[in-house]
N, C-alpha and C positions, 0 to 999 in steps of 0.2 A: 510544525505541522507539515511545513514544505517535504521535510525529508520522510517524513512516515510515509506521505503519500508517493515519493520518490521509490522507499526503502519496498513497499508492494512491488512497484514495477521493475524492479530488479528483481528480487526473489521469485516473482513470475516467470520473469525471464530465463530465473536457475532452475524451476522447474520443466518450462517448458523446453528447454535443450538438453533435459535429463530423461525425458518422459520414455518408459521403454515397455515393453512386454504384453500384454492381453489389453491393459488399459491407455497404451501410447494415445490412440485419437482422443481418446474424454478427457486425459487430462494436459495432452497437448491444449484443447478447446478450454479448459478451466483455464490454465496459464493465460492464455490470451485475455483474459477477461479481468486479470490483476492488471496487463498491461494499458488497460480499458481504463482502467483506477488510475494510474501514472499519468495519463496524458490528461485528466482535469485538474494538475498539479497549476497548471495554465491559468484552465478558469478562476482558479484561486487565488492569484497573483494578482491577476489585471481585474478582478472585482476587487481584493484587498488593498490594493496596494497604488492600481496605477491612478493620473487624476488626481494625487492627492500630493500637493506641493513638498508638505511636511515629510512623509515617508518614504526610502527607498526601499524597492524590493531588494528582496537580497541575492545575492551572486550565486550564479546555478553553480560554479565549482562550489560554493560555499555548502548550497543543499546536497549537492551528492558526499561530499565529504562527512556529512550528518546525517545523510540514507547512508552508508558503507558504518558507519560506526553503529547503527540501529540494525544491522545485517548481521556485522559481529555480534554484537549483543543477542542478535534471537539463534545465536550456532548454533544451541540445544547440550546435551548433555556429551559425553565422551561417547556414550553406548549407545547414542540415537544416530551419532555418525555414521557414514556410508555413503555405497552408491546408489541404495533401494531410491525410487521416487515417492515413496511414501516417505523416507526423510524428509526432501527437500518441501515434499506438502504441509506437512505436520509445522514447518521453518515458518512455509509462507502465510500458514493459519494463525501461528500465534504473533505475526508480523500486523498481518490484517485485525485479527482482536486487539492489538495496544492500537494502532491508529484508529480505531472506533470509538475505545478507550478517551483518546487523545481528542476526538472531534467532539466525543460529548461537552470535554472539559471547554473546548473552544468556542464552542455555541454560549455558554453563558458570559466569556469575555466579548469574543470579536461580532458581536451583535450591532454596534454603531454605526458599520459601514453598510450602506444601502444595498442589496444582490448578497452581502456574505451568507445572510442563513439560508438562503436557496441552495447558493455553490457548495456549502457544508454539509445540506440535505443529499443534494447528489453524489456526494463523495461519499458519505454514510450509505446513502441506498447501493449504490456497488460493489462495497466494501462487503454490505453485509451480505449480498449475494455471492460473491465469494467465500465469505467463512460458512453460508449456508448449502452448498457446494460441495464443500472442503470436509467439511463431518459430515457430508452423508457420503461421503466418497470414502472417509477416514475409516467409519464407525467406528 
C-alpha cells in the first residue's frame, strides 16, 4: 500500500515536469495534487505502524523500490508511448485506480489499528479526486 501511494507521487511528478502546450497550467495544478496523495504516505505509517512494539515500518528504500516496480508496471502499451502529456496522464490514472483498487482491499484487513480507516478514507478521498480530474481532463 506504501508504494502505490508512493507510486502516485512519482507519476505526478512525471506528469507534472512533462506538462506542455495549451493545458501546461491545469495539469501542471492536477500533478500537484497526486503529489498531495504521496505525502499522506506518512500519515499511514505513523497511524499503522508506529507505537506498536511488534511491527516495523518498512524502509523508504524499500517502498520506493516497489513504487518504481508499480511505475514500470503501469508504462502502458508500446503505442501509448510518448512525449504527449496525455501519456504520462492516462500512466498516472491508471496508477491512481489500482491504488483505490488496493485501499478498498485494505480497509477490510488493516481495520485493527485505531486512526487506520480515517488515514485510508483520506488517501481514497484524494486519490479519487485525482482520477475524477484525470477523466474529465482525459475524456
Amino acid at each position: 500500500l506504501c508504494a502505490g501511494i508512493k507510486a502516485v507521487g512519482l507519476a505526478s511528478k512525471d506528469l507534472h515536469y512533462r506538462a506542455k502546450g495549451e493545458a501546461f497550467y491545469s495539469e501542471h495544478l492536477l500533478a500537484d495534487l497526486g503529489w498531495k496523495v504521496e505525502r499522506l504516505t506518512d500519515d499511514f505509517i505513523e497511524v499503522y505502524y508506529l507505537g506498536d512494539k511488534g511491527w516495523e515500518p518498512p524502509l523508504m528504500g524499500a517502498i520506493y523500490c516497489m513504487a518504481n516496480a508499480w511505475l514500470v508496471e503501469n508504462q502502458g502499451t508500446p503505442s501509448d508511448e510518448g512525449t504527449t502529456t496525455e501519456y504520462w496522464a492516462r500512466r498516472l490514472l491508471r496508477i491512481c485506480e489500482d491504488l483505490v483498487a488496493n485501499i478498498e482491499v485494505a480497509k477490510d484487513v488493516l481495520t485493527k489499528k485505531a486512526g487506520t480507516q480515517a488515514v485510508l478514507d483520506e488517501i481514497s478521498k484524494e486519490v479519487l479526486q485525482v482520477v475524477g480530474l484525470l477523466k474529465r481532463n482525459l475524456k
